[in-house]
Z-matrix of the N, CA and C atoms (Angstrom, degrees):
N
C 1 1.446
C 2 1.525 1 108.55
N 3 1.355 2 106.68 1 139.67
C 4 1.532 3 104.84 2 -172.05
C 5 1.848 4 104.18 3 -132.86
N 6 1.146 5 112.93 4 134.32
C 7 1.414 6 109.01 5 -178.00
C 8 2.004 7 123.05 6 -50.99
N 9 0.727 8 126.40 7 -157.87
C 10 1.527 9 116.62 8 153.71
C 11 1.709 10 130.93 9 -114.97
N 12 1.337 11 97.47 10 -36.35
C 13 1.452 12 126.48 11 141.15
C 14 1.334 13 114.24 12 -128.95
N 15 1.480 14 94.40 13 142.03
C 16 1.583 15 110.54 14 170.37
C 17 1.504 16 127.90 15 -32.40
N 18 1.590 17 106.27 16 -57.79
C 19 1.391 18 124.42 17 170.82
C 20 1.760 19 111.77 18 -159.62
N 21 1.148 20 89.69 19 104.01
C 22 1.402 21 105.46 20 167.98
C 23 1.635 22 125.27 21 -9.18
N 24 1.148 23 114.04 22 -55.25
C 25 1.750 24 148.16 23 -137.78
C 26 1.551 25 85.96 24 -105.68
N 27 1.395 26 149.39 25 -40.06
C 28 0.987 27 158.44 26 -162.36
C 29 1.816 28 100.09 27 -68.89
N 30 0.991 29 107.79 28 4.44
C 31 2.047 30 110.14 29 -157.02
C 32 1.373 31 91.62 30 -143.48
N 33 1.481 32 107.53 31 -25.62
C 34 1.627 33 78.31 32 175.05
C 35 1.710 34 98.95 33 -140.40
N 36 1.706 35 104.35 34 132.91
C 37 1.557 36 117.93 35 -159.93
C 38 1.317 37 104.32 36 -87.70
N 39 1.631 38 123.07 37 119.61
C 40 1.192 39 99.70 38 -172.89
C 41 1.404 40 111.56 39 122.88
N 42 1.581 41 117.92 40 -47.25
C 43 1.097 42 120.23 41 -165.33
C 44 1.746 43 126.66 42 -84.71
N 45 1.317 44 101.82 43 -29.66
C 46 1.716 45 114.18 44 177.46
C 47 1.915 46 105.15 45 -80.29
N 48 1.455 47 116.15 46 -40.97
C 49 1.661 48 117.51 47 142.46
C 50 1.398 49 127.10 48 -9.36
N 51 1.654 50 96.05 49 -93.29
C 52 1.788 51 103.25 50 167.66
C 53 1.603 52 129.58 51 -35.68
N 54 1.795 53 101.02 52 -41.54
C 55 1.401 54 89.09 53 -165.24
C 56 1.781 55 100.42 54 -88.74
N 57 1.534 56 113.35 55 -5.11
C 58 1.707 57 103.22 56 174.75
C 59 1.335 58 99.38 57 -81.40
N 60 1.375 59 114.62 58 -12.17
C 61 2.047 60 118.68 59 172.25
C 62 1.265 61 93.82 60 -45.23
N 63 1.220 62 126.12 61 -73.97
C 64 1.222 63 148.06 62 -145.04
C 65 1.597 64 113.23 63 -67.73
N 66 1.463 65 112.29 64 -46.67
C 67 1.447 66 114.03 65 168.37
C 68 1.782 67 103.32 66 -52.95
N 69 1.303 68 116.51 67 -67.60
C 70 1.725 69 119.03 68 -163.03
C 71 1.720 70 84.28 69 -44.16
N 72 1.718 71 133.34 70 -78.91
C 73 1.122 72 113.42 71 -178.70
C 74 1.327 73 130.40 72 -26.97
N 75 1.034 74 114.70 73 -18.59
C 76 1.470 75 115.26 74 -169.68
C 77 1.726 76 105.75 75 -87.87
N 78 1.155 77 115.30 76 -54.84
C 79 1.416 78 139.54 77 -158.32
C 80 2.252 79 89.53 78 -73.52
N 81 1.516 80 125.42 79 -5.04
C 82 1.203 81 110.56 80 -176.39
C 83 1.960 82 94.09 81 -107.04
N 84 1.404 83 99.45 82 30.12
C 85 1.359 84 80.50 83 172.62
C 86 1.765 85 115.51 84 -116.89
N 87 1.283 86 97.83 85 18.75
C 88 1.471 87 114.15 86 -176.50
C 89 1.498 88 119.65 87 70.60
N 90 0.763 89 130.98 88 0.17
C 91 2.079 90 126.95 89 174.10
C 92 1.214 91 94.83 90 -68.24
N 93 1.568 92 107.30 91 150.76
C 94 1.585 93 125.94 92 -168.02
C 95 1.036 94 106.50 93 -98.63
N 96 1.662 95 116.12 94 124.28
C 97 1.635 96 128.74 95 -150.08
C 98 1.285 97 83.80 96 -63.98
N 99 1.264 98 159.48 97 -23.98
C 100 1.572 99 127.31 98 -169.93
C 101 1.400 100 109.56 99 -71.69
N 102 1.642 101 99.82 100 -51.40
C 103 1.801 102 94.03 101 160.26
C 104 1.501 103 149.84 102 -16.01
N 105 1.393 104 109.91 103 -52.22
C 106 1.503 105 140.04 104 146.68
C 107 1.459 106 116.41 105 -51.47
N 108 1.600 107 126.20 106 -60.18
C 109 0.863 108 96.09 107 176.50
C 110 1.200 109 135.06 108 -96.09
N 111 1.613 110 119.75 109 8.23
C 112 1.642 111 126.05 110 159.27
C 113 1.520 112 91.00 111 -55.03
N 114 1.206 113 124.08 112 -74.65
C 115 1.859 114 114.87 113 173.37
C 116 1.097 115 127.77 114 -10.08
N 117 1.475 116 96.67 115 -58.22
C 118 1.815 117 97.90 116 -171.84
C 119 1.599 118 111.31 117 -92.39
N 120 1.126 119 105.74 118 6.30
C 121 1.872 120 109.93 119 179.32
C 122 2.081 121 100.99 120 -97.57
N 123 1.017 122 102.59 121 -45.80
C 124 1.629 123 116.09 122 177.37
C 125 1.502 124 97.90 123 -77.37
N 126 1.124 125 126.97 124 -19.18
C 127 1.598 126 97.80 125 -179.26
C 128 2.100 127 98.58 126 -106.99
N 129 0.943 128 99.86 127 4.53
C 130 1.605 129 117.78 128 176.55
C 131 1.720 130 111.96 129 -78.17
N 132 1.719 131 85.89 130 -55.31
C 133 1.492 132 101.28 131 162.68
C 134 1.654 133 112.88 132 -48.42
N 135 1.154 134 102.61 133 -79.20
C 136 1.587 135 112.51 134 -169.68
C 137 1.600 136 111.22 135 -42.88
N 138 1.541 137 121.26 136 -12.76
C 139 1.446 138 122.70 137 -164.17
C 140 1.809 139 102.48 138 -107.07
N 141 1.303 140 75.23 139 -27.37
C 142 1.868 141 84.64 140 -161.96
C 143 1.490 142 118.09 141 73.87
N 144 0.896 143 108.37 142 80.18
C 145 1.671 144 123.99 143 -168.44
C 146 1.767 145 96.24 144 -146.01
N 147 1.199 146 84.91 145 90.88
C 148 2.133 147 98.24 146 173.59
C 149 1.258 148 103.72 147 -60.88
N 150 1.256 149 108.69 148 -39.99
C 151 1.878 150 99.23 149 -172.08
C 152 1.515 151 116.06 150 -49.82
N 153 1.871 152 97.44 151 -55.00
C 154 1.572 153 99.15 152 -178.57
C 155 1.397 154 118.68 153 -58.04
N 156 1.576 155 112.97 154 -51.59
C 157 1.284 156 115.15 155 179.79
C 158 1.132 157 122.63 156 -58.60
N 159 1.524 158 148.53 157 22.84
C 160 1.462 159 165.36 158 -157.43
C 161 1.387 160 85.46 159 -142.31
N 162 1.459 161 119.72 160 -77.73
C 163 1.657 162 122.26 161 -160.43
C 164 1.195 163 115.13 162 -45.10
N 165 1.851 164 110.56 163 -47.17
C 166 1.589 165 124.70 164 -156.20
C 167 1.153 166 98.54 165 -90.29
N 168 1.546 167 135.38 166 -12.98
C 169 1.520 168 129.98 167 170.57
C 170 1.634 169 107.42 168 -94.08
N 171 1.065 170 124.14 169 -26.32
C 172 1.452 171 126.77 170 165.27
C 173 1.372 172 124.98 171 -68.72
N 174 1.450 173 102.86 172 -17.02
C 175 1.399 174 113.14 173 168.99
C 176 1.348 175 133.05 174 -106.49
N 177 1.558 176 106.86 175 0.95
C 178 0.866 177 110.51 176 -175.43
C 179 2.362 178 105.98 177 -100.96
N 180 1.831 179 89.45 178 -19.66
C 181 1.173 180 111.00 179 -169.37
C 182 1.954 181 87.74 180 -68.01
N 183 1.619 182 112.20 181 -42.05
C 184 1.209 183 119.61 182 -176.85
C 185 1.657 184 122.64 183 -42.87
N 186 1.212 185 83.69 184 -49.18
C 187 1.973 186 117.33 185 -173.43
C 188 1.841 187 104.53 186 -71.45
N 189 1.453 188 115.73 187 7.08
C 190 1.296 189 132.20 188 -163.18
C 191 1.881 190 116.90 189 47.38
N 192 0.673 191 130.48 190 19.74
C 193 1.445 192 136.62 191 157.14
C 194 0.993 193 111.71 192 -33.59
N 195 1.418 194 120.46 193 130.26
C 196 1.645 195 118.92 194 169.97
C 197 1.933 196 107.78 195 -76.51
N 198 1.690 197 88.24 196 148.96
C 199 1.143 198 83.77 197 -169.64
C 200 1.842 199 113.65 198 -86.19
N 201 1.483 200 113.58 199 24.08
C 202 1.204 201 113.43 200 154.68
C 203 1.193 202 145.58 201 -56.70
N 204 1.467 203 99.33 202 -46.37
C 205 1.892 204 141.23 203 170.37
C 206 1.382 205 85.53 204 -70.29
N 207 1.506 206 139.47 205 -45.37
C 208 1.412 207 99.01 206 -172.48
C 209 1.367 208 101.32 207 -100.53
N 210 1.115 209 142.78 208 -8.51
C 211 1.467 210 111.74 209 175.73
C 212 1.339 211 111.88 210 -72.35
N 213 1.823 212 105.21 211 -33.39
C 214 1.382 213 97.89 212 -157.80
C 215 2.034 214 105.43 213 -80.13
N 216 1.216 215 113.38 214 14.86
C 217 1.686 216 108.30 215 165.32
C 218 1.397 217 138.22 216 8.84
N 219 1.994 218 86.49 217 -85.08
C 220 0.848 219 107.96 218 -146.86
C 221 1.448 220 93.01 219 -87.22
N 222 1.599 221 125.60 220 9.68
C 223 1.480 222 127.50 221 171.44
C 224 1.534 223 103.35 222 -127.22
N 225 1.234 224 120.02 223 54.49
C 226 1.369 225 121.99 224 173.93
C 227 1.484 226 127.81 225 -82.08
N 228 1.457 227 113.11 226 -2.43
C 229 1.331 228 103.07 227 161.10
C 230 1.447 229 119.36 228 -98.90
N 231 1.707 230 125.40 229 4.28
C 232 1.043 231 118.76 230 -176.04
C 233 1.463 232 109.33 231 -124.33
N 234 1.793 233 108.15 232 25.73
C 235 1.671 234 129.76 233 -179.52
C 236 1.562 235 100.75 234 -123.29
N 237 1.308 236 82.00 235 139.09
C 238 1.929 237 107.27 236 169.80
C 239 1.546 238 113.49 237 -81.20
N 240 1.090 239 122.21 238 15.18
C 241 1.449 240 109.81 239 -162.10
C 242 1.849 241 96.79 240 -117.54
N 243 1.375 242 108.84 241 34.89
C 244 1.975 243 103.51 242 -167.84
C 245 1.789 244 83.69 243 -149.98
N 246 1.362 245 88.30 244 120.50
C 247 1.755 246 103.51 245 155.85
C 248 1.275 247 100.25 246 -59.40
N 249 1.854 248 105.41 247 177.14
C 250 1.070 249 135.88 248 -160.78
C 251 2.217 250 95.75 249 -81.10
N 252 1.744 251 74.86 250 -63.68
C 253 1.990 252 66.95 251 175.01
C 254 1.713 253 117.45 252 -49.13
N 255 1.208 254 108.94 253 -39.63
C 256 1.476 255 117.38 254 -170.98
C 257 1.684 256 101.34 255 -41.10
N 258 1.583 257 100.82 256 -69.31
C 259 0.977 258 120.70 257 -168.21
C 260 2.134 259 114.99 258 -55.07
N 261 1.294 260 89.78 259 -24.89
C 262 1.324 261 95.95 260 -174.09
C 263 1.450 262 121.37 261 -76.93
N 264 1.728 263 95.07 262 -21.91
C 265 1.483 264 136.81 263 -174.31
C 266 2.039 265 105.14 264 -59.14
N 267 1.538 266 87.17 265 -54.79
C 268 1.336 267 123.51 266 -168.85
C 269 1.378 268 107.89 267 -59.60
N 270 1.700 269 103.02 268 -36.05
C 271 1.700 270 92.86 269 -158.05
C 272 1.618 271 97.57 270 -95.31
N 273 1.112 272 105.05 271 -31.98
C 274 1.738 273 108.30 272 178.36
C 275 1.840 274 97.40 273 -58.71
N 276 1.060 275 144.18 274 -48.70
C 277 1.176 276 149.97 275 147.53
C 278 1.486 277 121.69 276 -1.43
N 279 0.978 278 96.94 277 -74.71
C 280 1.580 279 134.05 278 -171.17
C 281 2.047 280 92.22 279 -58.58
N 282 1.465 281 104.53 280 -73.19
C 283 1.395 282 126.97 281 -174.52
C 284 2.052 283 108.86 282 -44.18
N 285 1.382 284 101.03 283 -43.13
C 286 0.823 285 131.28 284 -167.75
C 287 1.879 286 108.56 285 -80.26
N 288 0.990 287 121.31 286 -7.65
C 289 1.376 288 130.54 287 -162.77
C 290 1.815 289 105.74 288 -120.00
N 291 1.602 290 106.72 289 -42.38
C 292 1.635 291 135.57 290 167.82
C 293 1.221 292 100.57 291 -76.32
N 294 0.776 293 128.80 292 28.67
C 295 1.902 294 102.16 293 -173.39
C 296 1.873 295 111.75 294 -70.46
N 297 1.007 296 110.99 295 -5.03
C 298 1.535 297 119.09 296 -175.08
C 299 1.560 298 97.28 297 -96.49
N 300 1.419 299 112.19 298 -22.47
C 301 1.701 300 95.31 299 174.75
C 302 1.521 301 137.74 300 -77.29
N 303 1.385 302 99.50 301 6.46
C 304 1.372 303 101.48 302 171.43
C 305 1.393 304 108.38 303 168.68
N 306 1.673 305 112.66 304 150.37
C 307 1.895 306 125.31 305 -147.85
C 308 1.401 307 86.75 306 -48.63
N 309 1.321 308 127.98 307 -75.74
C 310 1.320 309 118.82 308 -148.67
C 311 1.940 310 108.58 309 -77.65
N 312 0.970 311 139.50 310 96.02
C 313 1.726 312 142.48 311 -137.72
C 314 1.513 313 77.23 312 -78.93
N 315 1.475 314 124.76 313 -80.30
C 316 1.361 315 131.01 314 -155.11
C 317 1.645 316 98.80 315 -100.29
N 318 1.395 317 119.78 316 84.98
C 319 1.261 318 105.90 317 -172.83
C 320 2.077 319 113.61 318 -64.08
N 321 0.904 320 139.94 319 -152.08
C 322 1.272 321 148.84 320 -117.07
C 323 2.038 322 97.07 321 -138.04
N 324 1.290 323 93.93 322 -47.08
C 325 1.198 324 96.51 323 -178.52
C 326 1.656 325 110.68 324 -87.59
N 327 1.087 326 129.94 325 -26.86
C 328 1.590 327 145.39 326 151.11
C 329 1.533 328 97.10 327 -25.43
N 330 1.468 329 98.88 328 -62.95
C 331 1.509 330 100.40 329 -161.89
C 332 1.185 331 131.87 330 -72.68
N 333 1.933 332 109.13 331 -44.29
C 334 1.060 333 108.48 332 165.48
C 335 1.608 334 124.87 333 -68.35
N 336 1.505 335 110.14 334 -11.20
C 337 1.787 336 103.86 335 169.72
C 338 1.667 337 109.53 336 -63.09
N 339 1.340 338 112.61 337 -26.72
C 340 1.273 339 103.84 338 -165.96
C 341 1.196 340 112.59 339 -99.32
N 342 1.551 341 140.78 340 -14.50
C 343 1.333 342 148.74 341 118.20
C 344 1.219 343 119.86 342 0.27
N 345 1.781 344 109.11 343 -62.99
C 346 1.433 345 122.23 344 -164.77
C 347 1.756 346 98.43 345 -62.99
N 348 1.225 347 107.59 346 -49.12
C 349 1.526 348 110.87 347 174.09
C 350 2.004 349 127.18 348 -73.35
N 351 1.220 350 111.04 349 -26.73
C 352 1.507 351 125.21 350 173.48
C 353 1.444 352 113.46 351 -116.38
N 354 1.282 353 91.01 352 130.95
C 355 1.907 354 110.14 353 165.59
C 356 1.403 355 107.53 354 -51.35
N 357 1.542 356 132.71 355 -169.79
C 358 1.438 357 139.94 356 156.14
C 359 1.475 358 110.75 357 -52.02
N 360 1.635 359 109.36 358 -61.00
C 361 1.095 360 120.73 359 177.97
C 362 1.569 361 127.70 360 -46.63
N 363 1.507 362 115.14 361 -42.19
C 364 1.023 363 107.19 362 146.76
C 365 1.514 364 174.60 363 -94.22
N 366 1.536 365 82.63 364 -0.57
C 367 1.169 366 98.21 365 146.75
C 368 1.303 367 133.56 366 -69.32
N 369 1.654 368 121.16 367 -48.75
C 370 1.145 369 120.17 368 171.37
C 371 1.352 370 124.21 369 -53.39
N 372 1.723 371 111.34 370 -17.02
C 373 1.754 372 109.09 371 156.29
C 374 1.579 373 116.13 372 -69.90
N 375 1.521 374 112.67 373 -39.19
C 376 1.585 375 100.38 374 -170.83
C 377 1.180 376 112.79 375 -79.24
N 378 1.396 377 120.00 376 -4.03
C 379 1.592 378 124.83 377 -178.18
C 380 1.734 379 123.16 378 -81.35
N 381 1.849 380 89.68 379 -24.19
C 382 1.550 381 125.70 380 -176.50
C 383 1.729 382 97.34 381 -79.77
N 384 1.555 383 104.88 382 -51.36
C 385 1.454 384 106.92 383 -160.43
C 386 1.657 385 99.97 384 -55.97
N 387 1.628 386 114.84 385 -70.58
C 388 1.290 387 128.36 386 135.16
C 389 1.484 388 107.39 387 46.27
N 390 1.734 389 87.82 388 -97.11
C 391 1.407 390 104.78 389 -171.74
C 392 1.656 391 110.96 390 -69.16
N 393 1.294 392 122.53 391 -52.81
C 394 1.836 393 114.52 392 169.72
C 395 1.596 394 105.07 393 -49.35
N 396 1.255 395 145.09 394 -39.24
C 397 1.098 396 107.33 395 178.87
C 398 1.565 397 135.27 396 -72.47
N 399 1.466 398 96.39 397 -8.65
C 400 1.199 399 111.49 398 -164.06
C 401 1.824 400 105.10 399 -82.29
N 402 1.060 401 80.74 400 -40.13
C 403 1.986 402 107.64 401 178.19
C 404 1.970 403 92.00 402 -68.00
N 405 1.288 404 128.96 403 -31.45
C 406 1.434 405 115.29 404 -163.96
C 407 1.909 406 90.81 405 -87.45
N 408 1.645 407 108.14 406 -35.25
C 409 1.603 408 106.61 407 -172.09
C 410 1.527 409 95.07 408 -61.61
N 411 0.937 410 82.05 409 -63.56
C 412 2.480 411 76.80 410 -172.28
C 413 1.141 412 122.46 411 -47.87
N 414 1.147 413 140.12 412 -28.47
C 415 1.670 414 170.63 413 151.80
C 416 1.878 415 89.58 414 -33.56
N 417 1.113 416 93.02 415 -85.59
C 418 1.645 417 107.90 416 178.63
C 419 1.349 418 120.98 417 -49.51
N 420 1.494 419 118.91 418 -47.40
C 421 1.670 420 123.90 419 -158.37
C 422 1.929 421 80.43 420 -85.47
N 423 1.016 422 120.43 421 -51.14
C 424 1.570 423 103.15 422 -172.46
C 425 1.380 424 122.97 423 -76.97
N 426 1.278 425 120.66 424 -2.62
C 427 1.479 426 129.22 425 -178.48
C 428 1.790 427 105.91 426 -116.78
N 429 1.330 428 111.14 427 3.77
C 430 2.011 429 125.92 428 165.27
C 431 1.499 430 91.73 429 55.97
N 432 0.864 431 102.83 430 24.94
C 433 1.981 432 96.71 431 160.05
C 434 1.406 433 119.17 432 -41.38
N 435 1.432 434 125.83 433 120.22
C 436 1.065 435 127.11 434 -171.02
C 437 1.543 436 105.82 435 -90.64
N 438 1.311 437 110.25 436 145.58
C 439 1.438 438 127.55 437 169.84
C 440 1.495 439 117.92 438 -73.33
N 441 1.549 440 109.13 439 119.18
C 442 1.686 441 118.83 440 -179.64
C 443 1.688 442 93.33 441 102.41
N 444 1.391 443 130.84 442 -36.44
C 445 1.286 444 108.42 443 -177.76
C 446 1.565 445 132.15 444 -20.34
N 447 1.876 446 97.99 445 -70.04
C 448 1.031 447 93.50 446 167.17
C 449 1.843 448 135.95 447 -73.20
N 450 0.931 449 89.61 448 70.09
C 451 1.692 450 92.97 449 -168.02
C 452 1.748 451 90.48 450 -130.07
N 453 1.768 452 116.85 451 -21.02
C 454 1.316 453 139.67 452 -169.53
C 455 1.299 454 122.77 453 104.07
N 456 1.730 455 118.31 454 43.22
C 457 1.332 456 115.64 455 -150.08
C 458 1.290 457 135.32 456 88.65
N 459 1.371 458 125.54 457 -18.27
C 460 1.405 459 131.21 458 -173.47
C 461 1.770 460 100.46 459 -75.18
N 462 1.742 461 94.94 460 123.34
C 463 1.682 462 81.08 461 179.17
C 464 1.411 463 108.12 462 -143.98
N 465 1.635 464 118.48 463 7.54
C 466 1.245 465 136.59 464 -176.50
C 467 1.394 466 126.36 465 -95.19
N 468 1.523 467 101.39 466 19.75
C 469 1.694 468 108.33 467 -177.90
C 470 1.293 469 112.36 468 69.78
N 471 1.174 470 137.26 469 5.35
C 472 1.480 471 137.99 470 -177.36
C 473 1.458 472 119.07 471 -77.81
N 474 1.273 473 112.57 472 -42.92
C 475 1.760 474 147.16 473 -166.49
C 476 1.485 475 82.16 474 -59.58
């Protein structure tokens, strides 16, 4: 397997910058980085983007997370191991990733569950995070970024 370009970001100056802008913005709105990255591992899932789903489970293994919560993800509404925000986290996520699957993308009740659990502020981070991961899966899935690369080559589950 061979990437398509090496690295994306290398072509355009400026551009891998902005979007780590955007994480530090993100990270001053207080949600608990595991939060984010159950987000960015389930919406990795849903994209098919190996890179993320390697990174966001390695980081989440980092962040000490049991690795129950992360295997069990991509079945998080039918696992005990996700709070209510988590979960609320998850579905705006989820909604948020489909939006082509149906008229209403983020319906109403999505939103207000995740309201009940986030301020403005934070929502407007998970809505932000959201969108960068989604922008890092397409980035990746169209440029065949291999999973573990950046680790320095490690791609055999060993790392």
């Amino acid at each position: 397997m061979e990437p398509r370009l090496k690295n994306p970001f290398a072509h355009l100056p400026g551009a891998f910058e902005a979007l780590q802008s955007l994480h530090k913005s993100i990270e001053t709105a207080g949600l608990p980085r595991a939060t984010l990255e159950l987000m960015n591992l389930r919406a990795s899932q849903i994209n098919g983007c190996g890179v993320c789903v390697d990174l966001h489970s390695r980081m989440l293994e980092k962040l000490g997370d049991k690795r129950t919560r992360i295997f069990a993800v991509a079945g998080w509404r039918e696992s005990p191991y996700y709070s209510e925000a988590e979960r609320a986290a998850l579905a705006l996520a989820e909604a948020s990733c489909r939006i082509a699957d149906r008229a209403d993308a983020v319906p109403d009740e999505i939103w207000k569950e995740a309201a009940r659990h986030y301020d403005e502020k934070q929502l407007a981070a998970l809505v932000a995070s959201i969108g960068a991961i989604n922008l890092w899966n397409r980035l990746n899935v169209a440029t065949r970024q291999i999973a573990g690369e950046w680790l320095g080559g490690i791609v055999d589950g060993r790392a």
